[in-house]
C-alpha positions as a printed NumPy array, in Angstrom:
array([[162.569, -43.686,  17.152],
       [163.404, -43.776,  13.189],
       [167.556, -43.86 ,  14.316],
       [166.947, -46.818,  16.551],
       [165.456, -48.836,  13.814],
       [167.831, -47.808,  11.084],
       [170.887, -48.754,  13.432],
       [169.13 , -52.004,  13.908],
       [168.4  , -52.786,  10.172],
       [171.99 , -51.749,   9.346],
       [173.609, -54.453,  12.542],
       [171.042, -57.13 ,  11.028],
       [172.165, -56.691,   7.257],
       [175.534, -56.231,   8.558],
       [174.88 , -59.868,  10.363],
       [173.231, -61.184,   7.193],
       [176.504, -60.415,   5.139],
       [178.971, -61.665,   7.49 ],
       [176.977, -64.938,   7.557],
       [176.336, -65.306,   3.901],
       [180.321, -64.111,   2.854],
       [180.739, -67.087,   0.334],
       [177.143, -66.162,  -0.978],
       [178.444, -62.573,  -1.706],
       [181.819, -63.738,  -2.601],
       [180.092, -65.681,  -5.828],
       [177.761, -62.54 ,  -6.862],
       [180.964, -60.417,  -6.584],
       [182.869, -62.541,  -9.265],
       [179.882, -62.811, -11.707],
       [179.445, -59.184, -11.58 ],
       [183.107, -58.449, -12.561],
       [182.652, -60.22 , -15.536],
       [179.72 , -58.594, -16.726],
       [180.763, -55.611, -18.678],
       [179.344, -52.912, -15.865],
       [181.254, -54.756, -13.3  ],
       [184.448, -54.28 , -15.564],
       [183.422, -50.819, -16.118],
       [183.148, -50.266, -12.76 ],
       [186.134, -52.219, -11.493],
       [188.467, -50.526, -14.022],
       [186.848, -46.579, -13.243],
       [187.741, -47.838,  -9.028],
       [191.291, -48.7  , -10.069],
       [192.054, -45.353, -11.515],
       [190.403, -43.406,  -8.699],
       [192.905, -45.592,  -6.326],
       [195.589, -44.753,  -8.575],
       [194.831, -40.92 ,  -8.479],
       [193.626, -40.141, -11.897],
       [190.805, -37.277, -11.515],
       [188.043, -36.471, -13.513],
       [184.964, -34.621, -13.894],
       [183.445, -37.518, -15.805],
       [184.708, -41.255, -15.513],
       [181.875, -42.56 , -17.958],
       [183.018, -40.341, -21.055],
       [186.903, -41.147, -20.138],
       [185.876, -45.093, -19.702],
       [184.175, -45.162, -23.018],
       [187.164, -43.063, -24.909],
       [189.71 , -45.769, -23.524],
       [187.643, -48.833, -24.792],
       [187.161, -47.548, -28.276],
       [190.738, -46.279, -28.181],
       [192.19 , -49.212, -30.742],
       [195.694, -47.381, -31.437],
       [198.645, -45.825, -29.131],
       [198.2  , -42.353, -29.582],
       [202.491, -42.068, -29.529],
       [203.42 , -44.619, -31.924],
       [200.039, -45.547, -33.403],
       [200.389, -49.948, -32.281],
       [196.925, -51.465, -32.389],
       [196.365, -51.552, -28.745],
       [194.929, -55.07 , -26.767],
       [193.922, -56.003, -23.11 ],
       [196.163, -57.577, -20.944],
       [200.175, -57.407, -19.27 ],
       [201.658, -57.073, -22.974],
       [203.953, -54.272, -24.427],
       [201.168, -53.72 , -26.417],
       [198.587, -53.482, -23.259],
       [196.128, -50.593, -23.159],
       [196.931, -48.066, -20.787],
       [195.616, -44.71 , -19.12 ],
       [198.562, -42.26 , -19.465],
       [198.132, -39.339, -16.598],
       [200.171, -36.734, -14.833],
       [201.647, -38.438, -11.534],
       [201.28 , -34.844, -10.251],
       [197.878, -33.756, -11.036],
       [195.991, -36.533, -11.465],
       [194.801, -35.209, -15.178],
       [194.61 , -37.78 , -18.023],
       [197.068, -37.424, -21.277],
       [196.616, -40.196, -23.652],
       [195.928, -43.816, -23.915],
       [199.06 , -45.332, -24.37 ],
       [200.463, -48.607, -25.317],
       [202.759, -50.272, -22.223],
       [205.354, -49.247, -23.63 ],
       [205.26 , -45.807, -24.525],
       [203.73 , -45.323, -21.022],
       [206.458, -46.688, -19.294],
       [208.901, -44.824, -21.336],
       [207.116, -41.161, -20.45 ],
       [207.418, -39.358, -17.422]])
């Protein structure tokens, strides 16, 4: 009998969510801009993007005290900017390099 009532409670919170979407919608954007929801956020993007690792939280806290490109040494800043932060990693492998500025990144294959 335990599988019938776990299907149940999972078609009853699955009920609950579609009916309260705009309700989860608002918790979802204050979470992203509390610093775990970044963390988290940015850790999902490079799994999507195919960079491996054995251990996300070490490589998340290595890029966010990374302040310089590790090529050309720029003081490094958040956003769409030459000077943007970025995770350099092997296309084929997955495996990070460095933390590069945009540039430099896009300039190495």
């Amino acid at each position: 009998m335990p599988y019938k009532d776990n299907e149940k409670r999972k078609e009853m919170c699955r009920k609950y969510q579609q009916e309260n979407k705009e309700k989860y919608k608002e918790q979802k954007k204050g979470y992203l801009k509390t610093e775990a929801g970044k963390k988290s956020q940015r850790i999902s993007n490079w799994k999507n993007i195919g960079i491996k690792s054995d251990d996300y939280n070490s490589l998340y806290e290595y890029f966010i005290n990374c302040d310089n490109c590790e090529l050309c040494n720029l003081e490094l800043v958040e956003g769409n900017v030459a000077n943007g932060k970025c995770l350099d990693h092997d296309h084929n492998t997955g495996l990070v390099r460095n933390v590069l500025c945009r540039s430099c990144n896009s300039k190495r294959k």
